[in-house]
N, CA, C and O of each residue as an XYZ file, in Angstrom:
748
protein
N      12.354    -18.882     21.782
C      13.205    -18.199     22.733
C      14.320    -17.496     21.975
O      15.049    -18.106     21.193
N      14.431    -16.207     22.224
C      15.662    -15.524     21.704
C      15.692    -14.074     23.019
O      14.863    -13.435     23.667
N      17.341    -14.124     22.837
C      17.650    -13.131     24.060
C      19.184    -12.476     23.627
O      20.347    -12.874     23.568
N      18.716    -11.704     23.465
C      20.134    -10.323     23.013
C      20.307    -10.071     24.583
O      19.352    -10.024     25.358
N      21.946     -9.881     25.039
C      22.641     -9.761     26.060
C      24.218     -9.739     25.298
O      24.839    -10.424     24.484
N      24.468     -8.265     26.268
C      25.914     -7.965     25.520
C      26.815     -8.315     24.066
O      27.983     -8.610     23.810
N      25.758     -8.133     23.419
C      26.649     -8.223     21.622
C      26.671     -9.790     21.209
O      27.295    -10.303     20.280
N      25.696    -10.496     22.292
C      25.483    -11.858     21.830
C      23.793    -11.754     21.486
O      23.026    -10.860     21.844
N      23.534    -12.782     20.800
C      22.025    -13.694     20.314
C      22.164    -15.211     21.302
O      23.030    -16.010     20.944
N      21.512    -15.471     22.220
C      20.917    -16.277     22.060
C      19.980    -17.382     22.136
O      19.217    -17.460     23.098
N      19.972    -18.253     21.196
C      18.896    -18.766     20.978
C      18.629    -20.378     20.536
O      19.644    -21.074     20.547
N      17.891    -20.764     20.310
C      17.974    -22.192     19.806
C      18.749    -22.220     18.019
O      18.642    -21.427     17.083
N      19.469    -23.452     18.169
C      19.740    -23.960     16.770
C      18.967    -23.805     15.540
O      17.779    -23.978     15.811
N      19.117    -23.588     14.484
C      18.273    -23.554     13.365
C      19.350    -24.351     12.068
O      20.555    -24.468     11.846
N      18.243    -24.705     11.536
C      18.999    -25.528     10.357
C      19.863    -24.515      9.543
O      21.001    -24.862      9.227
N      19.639    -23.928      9.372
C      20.505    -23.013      8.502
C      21.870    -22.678      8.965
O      22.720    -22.259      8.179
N      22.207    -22.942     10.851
C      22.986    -22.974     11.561
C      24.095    -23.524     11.111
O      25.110    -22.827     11.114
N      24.154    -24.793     10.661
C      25.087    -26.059     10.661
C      26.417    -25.262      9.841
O      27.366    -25.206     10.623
N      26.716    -24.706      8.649
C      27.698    -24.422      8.636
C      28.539    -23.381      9.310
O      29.738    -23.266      9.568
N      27.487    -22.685      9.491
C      28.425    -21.450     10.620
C      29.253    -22.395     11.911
O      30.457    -22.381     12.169
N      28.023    -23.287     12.670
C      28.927    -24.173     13.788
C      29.854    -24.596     13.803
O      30.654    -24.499     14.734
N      30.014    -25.171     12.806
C      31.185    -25.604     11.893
C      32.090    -25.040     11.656
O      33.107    -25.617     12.040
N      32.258    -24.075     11.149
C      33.113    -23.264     11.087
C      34.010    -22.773     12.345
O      35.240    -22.751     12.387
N      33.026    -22.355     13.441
C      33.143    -22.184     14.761
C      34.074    -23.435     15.220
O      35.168    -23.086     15.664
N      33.843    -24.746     15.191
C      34.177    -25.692     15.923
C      35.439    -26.279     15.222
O      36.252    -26.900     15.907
N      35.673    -26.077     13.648
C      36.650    -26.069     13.004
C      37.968    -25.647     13.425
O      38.919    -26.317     13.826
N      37.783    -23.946     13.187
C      38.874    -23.121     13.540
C      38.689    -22.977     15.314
O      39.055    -21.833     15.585
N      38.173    -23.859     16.869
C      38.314    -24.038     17.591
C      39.026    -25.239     18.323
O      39.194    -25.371     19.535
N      39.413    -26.101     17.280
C      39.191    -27.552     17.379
C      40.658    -27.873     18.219
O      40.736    -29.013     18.676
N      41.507    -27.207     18.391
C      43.082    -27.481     19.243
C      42.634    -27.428     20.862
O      43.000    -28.181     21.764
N      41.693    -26.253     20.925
C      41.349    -25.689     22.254
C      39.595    -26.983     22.848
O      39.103    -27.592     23.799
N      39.489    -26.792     22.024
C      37.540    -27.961     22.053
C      37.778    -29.190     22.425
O      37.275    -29.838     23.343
N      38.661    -29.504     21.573
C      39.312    -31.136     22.182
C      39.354    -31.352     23.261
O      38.493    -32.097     23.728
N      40.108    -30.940     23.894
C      40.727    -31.276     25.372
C      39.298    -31.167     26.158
O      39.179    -31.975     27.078
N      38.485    -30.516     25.990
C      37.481    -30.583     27.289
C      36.176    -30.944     26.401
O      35.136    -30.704     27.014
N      36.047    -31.310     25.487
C      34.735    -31.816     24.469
C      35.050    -32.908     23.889
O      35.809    -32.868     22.921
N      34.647    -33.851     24.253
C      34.520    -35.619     23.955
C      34.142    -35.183     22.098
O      34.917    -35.394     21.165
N      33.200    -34.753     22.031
C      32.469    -34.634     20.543
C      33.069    -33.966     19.253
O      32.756    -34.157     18.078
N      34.165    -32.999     19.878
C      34.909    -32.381     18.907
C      36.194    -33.142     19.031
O      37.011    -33.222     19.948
N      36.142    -33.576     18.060
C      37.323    -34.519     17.646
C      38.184    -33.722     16.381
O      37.798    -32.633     15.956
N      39.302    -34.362     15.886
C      40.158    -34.324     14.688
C      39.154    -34.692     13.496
O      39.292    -34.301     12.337
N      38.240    -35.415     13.917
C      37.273    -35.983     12.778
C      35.978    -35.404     12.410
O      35.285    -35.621     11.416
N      35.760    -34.512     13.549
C      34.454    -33.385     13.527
C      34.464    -32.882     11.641
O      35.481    -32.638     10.993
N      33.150    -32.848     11.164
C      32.996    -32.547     10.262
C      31.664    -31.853     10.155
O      30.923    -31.796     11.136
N      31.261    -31.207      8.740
C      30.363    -30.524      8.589
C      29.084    -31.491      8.883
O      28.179    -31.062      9.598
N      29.030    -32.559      8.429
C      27.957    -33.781      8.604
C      27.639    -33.863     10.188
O      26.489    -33.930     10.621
N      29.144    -33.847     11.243
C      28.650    -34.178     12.457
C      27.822    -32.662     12.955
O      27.143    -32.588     13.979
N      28.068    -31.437     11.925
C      27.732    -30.163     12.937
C      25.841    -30.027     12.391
O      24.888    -29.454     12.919
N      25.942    -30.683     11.390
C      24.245    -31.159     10.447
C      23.649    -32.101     11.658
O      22.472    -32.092     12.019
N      24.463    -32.734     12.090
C      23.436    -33.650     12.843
C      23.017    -33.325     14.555
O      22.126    -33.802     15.257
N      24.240    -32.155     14.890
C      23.982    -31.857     16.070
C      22.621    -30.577     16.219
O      21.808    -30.323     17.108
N      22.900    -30.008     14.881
C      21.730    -29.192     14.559
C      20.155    -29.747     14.369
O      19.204    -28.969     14.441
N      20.020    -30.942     14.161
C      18.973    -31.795     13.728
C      18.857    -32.500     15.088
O      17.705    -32.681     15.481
N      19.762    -32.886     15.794
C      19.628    -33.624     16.972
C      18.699    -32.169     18.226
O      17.758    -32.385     18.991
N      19.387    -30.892     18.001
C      19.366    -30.166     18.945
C      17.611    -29.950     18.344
O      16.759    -30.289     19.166
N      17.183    -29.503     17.212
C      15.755    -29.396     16.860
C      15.053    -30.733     16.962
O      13.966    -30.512     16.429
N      15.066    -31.683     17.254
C      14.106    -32.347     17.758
C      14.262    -32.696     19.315
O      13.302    -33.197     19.900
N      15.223    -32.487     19.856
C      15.334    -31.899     21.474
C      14.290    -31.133     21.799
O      13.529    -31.401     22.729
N      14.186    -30.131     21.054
C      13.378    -28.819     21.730
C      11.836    -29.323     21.016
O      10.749    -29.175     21.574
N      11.980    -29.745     20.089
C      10.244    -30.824     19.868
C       9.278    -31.178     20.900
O       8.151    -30.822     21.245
N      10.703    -32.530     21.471
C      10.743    -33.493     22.756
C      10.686    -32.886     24.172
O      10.367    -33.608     25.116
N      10.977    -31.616     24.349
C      11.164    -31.111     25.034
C      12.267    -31.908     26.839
O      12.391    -31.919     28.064
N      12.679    -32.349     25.639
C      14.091    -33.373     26.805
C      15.276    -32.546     26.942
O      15.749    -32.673     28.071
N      16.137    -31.491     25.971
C      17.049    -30.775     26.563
C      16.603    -29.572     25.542
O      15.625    -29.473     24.801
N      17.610    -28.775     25.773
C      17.381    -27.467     25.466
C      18.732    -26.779     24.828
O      19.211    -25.833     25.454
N      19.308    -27.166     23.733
C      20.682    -26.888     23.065
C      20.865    -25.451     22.569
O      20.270    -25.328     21.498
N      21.449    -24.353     22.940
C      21.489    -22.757     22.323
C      22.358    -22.924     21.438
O      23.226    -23.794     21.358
N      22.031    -21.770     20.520
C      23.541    -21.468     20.472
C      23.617    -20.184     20.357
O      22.614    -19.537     20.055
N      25.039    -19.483     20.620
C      25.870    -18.578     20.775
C      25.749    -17.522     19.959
O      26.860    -17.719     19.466
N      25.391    -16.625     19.418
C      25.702    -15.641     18.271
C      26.265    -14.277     18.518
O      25.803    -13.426     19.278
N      27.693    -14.163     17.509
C      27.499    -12.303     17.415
C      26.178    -11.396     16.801
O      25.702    -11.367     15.666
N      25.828    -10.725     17.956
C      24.517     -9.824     17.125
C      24.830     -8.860     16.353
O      24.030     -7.926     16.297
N      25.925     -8.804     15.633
C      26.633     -7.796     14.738
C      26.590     -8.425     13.651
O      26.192     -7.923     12.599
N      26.955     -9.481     13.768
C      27.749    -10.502     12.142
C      26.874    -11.531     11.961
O      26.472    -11.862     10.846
N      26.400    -12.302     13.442
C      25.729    -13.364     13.316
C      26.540    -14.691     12.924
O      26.109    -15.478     12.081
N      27.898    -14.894     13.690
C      28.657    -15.985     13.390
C      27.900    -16.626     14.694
O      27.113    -16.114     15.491
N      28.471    -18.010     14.596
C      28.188    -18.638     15.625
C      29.414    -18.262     16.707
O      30.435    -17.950     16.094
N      29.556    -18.217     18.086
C      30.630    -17.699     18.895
C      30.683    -19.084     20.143
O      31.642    -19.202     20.906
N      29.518    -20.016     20.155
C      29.482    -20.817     21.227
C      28.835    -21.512     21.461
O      28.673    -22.175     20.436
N      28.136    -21.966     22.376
C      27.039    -22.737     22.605
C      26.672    -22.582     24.129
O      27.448    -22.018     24.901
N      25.451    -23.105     24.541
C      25.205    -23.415     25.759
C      23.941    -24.292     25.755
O      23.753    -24.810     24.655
N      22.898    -24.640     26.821
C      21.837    -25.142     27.093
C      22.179    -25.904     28.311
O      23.181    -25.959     29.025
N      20.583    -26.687     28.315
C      20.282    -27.366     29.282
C      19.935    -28.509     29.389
O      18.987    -28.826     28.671
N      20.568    -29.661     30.360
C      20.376    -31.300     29.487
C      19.892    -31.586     30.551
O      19.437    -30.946     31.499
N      20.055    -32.787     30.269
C      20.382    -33.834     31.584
C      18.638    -33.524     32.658
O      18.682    -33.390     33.881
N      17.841    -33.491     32.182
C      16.574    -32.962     32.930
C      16.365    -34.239     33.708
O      16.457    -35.386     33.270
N      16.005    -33.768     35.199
C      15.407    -34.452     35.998
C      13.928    -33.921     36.378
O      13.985    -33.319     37.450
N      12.799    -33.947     35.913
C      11.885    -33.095     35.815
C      10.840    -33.310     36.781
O       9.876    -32.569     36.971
N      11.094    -34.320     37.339
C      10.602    -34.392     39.011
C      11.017    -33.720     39.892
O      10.458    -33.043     40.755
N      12.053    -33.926     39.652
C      12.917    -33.295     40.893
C      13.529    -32.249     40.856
O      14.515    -31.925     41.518
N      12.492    -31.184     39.417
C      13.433    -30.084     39.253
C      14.512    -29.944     39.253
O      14.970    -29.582     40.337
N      15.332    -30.104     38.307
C      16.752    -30.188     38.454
C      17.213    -30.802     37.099
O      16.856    -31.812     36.492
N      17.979    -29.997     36.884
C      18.904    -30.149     35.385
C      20.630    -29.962     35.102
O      21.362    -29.772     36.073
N      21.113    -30.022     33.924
C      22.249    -29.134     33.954
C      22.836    -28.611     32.681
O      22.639    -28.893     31.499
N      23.769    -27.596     33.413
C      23.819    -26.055     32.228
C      25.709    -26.868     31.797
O      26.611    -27.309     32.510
N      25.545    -26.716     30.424
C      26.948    -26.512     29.646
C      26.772    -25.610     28.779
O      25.708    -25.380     28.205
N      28.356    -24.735     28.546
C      28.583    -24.059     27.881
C      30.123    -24.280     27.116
O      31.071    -24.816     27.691
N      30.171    -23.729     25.631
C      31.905    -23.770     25.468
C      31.580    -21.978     24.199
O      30.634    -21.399     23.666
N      32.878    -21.857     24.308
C      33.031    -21.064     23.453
C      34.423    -21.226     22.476
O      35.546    -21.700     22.650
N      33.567    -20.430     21.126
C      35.229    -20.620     20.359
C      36.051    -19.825     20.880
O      35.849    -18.921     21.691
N      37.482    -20.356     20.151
C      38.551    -19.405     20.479
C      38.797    -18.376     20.548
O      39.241    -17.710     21.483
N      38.446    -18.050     19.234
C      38.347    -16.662     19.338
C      37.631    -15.231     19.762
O      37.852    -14.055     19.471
N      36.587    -15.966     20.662
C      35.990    -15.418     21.532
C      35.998    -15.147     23.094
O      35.526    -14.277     23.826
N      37.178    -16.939     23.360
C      37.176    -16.583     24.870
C      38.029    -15.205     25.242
O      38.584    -14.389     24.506
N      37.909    -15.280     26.630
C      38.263    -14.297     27.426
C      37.304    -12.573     27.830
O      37.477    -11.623     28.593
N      36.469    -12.916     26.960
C      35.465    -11.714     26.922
C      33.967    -12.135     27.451
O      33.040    -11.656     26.797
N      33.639    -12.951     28.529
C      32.380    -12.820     28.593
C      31.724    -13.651     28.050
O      30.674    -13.915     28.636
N      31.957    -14.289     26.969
C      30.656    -14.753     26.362
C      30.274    -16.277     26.694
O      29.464    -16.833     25.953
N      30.784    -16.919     27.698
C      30.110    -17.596     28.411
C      29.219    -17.589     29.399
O      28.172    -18.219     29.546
N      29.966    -16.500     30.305
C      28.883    -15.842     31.346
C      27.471    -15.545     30.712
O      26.476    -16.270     30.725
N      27.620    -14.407     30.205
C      26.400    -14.296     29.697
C      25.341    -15.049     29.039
O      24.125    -14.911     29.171
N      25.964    -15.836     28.339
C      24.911    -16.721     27.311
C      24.413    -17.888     28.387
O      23.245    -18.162     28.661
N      25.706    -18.544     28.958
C      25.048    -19.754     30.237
C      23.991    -18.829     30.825
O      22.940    -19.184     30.291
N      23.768    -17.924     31.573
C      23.112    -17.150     32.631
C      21.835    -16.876     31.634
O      20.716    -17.091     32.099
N      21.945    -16.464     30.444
C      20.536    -16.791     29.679
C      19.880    -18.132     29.461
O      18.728    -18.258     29.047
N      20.823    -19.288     29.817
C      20.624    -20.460     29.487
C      19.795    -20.667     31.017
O      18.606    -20.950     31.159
N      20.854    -20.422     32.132
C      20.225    -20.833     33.667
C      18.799    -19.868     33.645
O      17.873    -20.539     34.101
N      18.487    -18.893     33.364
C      17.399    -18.137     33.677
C      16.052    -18.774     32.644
O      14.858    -18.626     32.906
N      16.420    -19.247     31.856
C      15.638    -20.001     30.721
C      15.058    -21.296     31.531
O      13.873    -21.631     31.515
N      16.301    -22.095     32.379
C      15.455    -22.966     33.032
C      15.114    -23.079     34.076
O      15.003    -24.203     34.565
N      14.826    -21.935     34.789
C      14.360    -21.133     36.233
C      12.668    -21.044     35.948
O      11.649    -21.566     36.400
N      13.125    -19.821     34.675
C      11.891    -19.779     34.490
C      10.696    -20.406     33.642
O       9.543    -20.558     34.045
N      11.152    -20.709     32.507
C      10.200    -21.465     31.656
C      10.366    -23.164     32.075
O       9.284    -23.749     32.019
N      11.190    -23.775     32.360
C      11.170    -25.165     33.196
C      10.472    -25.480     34.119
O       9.649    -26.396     34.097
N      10.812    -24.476     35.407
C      10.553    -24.340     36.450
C      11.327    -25.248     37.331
O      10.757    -26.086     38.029
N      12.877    -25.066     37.307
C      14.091    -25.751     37.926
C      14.101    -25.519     39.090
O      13.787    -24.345     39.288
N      14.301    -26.038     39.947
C      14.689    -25.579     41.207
C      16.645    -25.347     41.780
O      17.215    -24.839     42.746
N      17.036    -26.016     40.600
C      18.407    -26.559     40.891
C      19.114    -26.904     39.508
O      18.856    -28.026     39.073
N      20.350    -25.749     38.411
C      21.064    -26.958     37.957
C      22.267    -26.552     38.150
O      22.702    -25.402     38.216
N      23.052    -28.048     38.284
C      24.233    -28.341     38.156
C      25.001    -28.044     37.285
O      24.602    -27.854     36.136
N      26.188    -27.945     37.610
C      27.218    -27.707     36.172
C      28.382    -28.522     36.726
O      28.951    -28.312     37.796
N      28.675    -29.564     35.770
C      29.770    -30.311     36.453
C      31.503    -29.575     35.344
O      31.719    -28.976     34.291
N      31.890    -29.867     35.919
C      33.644    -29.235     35.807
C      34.762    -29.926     35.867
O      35.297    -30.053     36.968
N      35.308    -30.473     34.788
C      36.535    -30.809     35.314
C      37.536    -30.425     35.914
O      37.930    -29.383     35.391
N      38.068    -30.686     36.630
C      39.080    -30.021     37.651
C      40.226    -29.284     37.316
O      40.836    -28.686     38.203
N      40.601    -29.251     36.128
C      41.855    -28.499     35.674
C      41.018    -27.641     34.446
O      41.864    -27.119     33.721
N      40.004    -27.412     34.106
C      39.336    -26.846     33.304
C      38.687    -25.455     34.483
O      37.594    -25.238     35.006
N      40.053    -24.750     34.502
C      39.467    -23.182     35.029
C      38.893    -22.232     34.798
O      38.381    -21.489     35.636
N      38.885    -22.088     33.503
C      38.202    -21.237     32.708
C      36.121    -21.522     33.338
O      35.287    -20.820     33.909
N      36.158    -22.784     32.832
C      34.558    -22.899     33.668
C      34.698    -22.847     34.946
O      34.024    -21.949     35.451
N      35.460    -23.608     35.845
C      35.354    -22.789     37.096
C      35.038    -21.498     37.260
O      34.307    -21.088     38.161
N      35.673    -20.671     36.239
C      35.263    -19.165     36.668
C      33.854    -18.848     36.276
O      33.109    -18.020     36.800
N      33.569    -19.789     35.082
C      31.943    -19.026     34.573
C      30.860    -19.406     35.944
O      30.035    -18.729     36.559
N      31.241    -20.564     36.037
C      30.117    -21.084     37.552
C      30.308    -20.523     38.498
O      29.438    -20.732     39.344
N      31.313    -19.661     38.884
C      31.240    -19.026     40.089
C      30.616    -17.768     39.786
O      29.725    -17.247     40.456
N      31.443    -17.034     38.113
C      30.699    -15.604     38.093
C      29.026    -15.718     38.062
O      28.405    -14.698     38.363
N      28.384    -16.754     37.757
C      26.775    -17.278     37.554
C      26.299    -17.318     38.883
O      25.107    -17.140     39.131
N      27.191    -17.550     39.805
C      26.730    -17.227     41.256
C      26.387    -18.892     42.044
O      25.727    -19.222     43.029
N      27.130    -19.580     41.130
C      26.820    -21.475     41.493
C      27.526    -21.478     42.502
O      28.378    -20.601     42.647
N      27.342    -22.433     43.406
C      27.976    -22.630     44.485
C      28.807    -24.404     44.448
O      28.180    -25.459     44.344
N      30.013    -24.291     44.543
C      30.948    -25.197     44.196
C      30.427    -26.436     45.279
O      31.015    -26.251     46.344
N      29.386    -27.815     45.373
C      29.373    -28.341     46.372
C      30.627    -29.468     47.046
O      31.012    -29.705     48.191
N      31.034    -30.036     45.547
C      31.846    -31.448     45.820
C      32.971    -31.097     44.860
O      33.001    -30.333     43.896
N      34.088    -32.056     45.534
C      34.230    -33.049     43.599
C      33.956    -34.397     43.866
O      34.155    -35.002     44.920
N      33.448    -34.841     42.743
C      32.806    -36.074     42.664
C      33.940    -37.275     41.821
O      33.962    -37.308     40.590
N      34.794    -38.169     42.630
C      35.568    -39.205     41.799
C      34.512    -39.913     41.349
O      33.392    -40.129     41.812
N      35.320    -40.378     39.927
C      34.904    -40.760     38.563
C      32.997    -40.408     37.982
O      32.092    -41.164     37.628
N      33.098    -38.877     38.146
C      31.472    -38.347     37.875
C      31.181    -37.997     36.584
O      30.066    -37.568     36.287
N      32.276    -38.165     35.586
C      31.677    -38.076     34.245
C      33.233    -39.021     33.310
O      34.372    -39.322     33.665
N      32.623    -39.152     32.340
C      33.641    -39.821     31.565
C      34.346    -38.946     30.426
O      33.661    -38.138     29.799
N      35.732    -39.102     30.146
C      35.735    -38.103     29.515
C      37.126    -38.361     28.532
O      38.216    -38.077     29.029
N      37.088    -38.724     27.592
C      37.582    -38.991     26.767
C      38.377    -40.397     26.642
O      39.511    -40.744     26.310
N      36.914    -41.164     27.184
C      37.389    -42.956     27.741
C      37.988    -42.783     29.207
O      38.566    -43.634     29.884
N      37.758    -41.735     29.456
C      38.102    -42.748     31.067
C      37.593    -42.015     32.399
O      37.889    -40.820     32.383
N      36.972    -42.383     33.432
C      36.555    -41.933     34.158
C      37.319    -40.761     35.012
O      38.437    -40.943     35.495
N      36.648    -39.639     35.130
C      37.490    -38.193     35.917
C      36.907    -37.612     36.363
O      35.893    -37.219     35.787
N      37.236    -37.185     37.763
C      37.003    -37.131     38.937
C      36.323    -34.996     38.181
O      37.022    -34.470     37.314
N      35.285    -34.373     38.619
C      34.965    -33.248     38.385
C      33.980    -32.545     39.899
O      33.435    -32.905     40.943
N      34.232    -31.486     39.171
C      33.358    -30.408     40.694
C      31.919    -30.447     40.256
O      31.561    -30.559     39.083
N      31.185    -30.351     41.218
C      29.852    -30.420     41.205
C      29.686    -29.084     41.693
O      30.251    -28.781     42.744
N      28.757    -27.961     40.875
C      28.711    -26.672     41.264
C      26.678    -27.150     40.924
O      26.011    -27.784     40.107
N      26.474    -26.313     42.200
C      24.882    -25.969     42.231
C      24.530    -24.405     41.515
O      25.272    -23.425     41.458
N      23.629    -24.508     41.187
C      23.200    -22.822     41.110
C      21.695    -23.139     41.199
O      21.179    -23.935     40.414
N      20.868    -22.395     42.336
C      19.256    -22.050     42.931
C      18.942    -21.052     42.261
O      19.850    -20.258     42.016
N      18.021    -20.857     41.915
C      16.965    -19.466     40.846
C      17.824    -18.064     42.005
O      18.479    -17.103     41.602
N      17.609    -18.308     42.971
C      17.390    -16.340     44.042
C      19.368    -16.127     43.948
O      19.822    -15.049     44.334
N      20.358    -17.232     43.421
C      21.678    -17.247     43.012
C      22.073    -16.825     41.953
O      23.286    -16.672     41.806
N      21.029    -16.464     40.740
C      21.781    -16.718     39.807
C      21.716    -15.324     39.666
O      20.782    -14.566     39.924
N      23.445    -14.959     38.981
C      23.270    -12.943     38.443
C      23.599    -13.080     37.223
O      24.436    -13.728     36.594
N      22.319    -11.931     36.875
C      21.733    -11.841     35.263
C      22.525    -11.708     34.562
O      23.514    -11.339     35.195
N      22.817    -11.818     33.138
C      23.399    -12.045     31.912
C      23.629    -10.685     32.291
O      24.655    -10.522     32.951
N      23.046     -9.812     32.084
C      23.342     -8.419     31.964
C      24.513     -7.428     32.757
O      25.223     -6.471     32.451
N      24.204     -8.437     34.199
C      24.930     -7.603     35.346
C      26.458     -8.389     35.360
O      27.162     -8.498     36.364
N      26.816     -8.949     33.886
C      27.860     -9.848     33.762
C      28.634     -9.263     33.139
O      29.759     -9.497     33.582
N      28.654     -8.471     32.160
C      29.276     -7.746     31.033
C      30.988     -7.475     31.455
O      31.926     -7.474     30.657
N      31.061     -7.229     33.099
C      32.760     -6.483     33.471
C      32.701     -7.835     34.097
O      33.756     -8.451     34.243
N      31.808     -8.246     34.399
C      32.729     -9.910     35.258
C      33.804    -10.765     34.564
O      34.295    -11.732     35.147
């Protein structure tokens, strides 16, 4: 899978990945913290080796589906997204995304999630995924709404998050909801 949309790549992890991520998650790491359990003060090149190795035998297993982010100019890493959490009975999964710093404010979540949601529309065959949100984390509020998700709940204590249980929004997004990476570019 690979998908060029607005001056991004993307695509699955590759080993060769790990230091660019790194780099990415490095010089992101003031802003990553606060809403990423995994990026810590202690994040290192070893942990961005293993998320790269973790994310390629994911897509082996075919249990989640980890992207990542690229400028199609330079080819830094700019973000991430995919698809976890598979319920594959019941059709139904869910989409995360983050981006570095120095990328937010331009799009490049919209777009890359919405390649991520259309990825598991169509090659999954999802009927339904979720994107859960913490509640003071607006910035994703906005990507799930520009994706066309529909905000159902908030759910007390629905994910854990940096040791302790917090209360987050439960946003749906259905295949005939979701608007394309493409038609995202001014959103």
């Amino acid at each position: 899978m690979l998908k060029a949309t607005g001056g991004l790549i993307v695509r699955p992890w590759q080993a060769a990945d790990a230091e660019n991520l790194y780099r990415a998650v490095d010089a992101s790491r003031g802003e990553l913290t606060r809403w990423l359990p995994w990026c810590s003060d202690t994040y290192t090149l070893a942990d961005a080796v293993a998320w790269v190795d973790f994310s390629l035998h994911c897509w082996h297993e075919r249990s989640q589906f980890p992207l990542g982010v690229f400028d199609a100019h330079r080819g830094d890493v700019v973000g991430g997204t995919g698809i976890n959490h598979l319920d594959l009975p019941n059709r139904r999964g869910a989409l995360g995304y983050w981006v570095s710093s120095a990328h937010t404010g331009r799009g490049v979540a919209r777009r890359a999630a919405a390649v991520a949601a259309e990825f598991g529309f169509r090659e999954l065959a999802l009927c339904r995924i979720e994107i859960i949100v913490l509640l003071d984390n607006h910035a994703s509020h906005r990507v799930a709404r520009a994706l066309g998700a529909l905000r159902e709940r908030d759910a007390r204590h629905r994910v854990q998050h940096h040791g302790e249980a917090a209360t987050a929004s439960v946003y749906a997004l259905l295949p005939g909801q979701l608007r394309q990476a493409d038609s995202l570019h001014a959103a």
